[in-house]
Each structure stands twice: as C-alpha cells, then as structure tokens.
C-alpha positions in Angstrom: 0.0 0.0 0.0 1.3 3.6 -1.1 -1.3 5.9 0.6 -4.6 5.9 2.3 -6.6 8.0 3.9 -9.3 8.3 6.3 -13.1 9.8 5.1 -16.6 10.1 5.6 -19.5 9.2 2.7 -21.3 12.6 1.6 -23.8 10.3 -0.7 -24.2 9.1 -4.5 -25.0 11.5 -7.2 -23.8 11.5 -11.2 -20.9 13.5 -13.2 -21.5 13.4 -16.9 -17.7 13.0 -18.6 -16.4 14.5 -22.0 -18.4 12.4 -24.2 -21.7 13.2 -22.2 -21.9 9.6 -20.7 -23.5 9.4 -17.0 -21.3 7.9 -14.0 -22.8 7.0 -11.0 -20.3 8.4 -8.3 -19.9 8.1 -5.0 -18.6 11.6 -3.3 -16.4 10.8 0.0 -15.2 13.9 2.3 -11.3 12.4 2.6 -9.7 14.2 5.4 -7.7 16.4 6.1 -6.5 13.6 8.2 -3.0 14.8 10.6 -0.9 11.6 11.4 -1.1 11.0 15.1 1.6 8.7 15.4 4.4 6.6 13.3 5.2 2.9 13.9 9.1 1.7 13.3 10.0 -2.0 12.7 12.8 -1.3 15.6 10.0 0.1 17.8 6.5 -1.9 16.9 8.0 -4.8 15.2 6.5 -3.1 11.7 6.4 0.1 9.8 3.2 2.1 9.8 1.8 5.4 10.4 -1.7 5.9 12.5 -4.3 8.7 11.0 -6.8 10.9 13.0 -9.4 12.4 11.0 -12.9 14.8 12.3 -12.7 17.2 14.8 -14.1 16.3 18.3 -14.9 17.8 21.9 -12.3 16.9 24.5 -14.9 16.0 27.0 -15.9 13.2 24.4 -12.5 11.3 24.7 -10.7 9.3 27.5 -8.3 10.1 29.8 -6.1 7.6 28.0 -7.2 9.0 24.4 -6.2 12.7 25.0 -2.6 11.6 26.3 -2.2 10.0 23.4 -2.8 13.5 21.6 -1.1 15.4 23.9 1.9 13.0 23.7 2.1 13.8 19.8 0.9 17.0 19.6 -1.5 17.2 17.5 -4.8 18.1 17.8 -7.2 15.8 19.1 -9.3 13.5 16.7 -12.3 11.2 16.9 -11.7 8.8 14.8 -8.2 6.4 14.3 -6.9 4.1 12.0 -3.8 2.8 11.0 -1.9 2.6 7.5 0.5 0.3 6.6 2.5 1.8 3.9 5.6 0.7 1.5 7.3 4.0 2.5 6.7 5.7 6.0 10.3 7.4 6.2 8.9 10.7 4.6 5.7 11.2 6.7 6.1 12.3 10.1 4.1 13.0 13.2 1.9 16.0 12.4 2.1 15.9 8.8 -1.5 16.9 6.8 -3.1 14.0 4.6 -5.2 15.9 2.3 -7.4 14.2 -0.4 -5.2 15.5 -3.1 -3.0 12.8 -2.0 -5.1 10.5 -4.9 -5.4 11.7 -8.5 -8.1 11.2 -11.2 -8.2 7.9 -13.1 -6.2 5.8 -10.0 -8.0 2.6 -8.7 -8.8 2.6 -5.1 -10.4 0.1 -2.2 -12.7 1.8 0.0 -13.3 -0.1 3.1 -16.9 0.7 5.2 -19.2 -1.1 7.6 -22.7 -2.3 5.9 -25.9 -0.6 6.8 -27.6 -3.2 9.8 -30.3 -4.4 9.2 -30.8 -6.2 12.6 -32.9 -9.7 13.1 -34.2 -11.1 9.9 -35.5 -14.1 7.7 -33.7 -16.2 5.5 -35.8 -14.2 2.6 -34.2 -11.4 3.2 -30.8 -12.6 4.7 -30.0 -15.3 2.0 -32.0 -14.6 -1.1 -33.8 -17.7 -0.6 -37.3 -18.5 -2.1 -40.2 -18.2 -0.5 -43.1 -21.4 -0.5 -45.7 -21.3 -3.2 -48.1 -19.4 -2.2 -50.7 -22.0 -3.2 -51.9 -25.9 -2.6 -52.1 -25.9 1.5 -48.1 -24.7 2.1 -49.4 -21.6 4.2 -49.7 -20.1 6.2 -46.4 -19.4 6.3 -44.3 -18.9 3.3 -41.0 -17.0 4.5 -39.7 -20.1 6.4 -36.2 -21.9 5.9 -37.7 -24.8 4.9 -36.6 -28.6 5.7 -34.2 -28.9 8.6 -32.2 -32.2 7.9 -33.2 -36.1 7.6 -34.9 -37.6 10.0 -33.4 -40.5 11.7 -29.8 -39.9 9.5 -27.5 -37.6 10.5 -30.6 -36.4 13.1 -29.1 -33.3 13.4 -29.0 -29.8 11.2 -25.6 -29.2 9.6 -23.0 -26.5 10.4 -23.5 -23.6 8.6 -27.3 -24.2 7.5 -28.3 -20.5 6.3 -30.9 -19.7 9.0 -32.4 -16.3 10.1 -30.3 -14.3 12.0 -27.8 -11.2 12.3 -27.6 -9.0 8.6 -25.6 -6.2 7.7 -23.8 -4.0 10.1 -19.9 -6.3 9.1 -16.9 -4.7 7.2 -16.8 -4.9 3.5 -14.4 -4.0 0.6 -15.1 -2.7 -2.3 -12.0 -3.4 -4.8 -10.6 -1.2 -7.9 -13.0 1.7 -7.9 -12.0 4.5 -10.6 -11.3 7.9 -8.9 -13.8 10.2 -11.1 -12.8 13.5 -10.2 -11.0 14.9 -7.2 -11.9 18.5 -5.4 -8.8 19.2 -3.4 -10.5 22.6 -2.0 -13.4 20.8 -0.6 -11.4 17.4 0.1 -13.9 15.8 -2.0 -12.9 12.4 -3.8 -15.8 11.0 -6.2 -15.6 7.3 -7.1 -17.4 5.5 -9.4 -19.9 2.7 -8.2 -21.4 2.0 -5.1 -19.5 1.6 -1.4 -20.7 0.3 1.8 -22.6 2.0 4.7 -24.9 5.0 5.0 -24.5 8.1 4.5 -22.1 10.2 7.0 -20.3 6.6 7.9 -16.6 6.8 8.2 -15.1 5.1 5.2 -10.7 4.1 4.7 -9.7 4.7 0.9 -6.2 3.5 0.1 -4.8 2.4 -3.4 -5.7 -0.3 -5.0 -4.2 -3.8 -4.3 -5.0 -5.9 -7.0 -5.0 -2.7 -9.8 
C-alpha cells in the first residue's frame, strides 16, 4: 500500500464525462487527516503510520485517548486508524493528509461497515425462495424450509443459512476508478457503489490488486 486516507460518505450522485456519458459516483469527504503517530520495525515490530481524522470535543474522549494526543501534539481526533505503507520514512508525526494525496483515473479500495439491518429471515438474509403461495403450504411462506433427515445424520448441519444477524460487518469494495477529485473541498468522487450509510466513516487506500 502507497497511501490511504481516512473519510466520511457525503452520498451518491452522477458527473456526466467528456463524451456526455452518466457515471454514478460516489462523493467521499477524505480528510484532512494529521498523522497521530508513526510505527518503526525497531519500535513496533512493523512500519506504519496511524491517522486521525474529524474534529471532536475533548470532554468526548478518555483520559487515555487525550494523552495520546497530547503525547504527539496534534490536535485531538475522533476517529483512528492505522496505515501500513511501502514507504513511512517521509511522513512524520503531524504531517497533513489531504485528499489530493489521490489523483483522477487511480484505482482505489474503499473499506466501510454495511448498513444493519438487525434480526431477519432467510428471505431477506440469504436470497432464498419463498413457498408457493398455493396448494395448503401456508400459512407461512417465508420459512427456511426442511431442517435435515430424519433419523440420518438427526441433526441440522454447520452452517445451515438460518435467520439471523444481517448487515452491520466490514466490506471492501475493490478497484473503484477515482472520477474526479476537489482538493478545496477534500472531495474524492468514485465510481460505483460503497458500503454503509450516509455520513459513515469510510478508509480509501490504493488499489491492491489494480
């Protein structure tokens, strides 16, 4: 990885390009993000450096969190996340991330947790098939369906898709184009789609597999 930043999805809207063709774009508010701390192989075993980005209240951190500030000098952050880059010798502690940092036409990752969608059905959940809705199978017709045999195995299998827990787990969206970038407004827009809702904090870093 050669950069990444930290930022926060605005929402999805459309850019027309040269030829008059519609993208769908996704507009991310990417820092500026100030880099809180640096991580040395002789120190931390590896080489990273750790990003704040958002303003935030001191009264809304920990004891522990504003030392960890104060220790740095930098001002304090709500949210964290660490970068492991090729090259951390040229960024320092208090150094400025801005979204400028990616250019038009690169590939990126952008990394986000799901909207939740709490408790629900295997309908939902796993894009199964609901009964027919004729012929005696109701009243219900949303159900998982057969369990297992009867008297072999006697038991359900691992991993049966059942109703449960959906959405709300961290997903990554791979090689999205960078559209346009507005470094006055630290605006990035990327084509496609990316995970969560809007105002949910989002990590954008080249592409790994570009």
């Amino acid at each position: 990885m050669k950069k990444g930043i930290i930022g926060k999805k605005i929402g999805m809207t459309q850019i027309f390009d040269e030829k008059g063709n519609v993208i769908p774009v996704t507009v991310i508010e990417a820092g500026p993000c100030v880099v809180a701390q640096k991580k040395t192989a002789e120190n931390d075993g590896y080489d990273a450096v750790q990003l704040g980005f958002m303003d935030v209240k001191e009264k809304h951190l920990t004891k522990a969190e504003k030392g960890h500030f104060t220790k740095a000098g930098v001002q304090i952050k709500k949210h964290l996340k660490e970068f492991r880059l090729d090259d951390c010798s040229a960024i320092n502690v208090g150094d400025v991330i801005t979204a400028d940092t990616f250019a038009a036409g690169e590939k990126v990752d952008v990394t986000g947790m799901t909207k939740g969608r709490g408790f629900t059905g295997c309908v939902k959940r796993w894009n199964n098939h609901i009964l027919r809705m004729t012929h005696g199978t109701g009243p219900i017709h949303r159900q998982p369906g057969s369990m297992g045999s009867i008297s072999d195995p006697s038991r359900i299998f691992k991993n049966k898709k059942m109703p449960g827990q959906y959405g709300n787990e961290q997903v990554t969206v791979l090689n999205l184009k960078v559209v346009k970038i507005d470094s006055e407004r630290n605006l990035i827009a990327v084509k496609g789609a990316i995970p969560g809702a809007k105002d949910g904090i989002v990590f954008v870093r080249d592409s790994i597999k570009a």
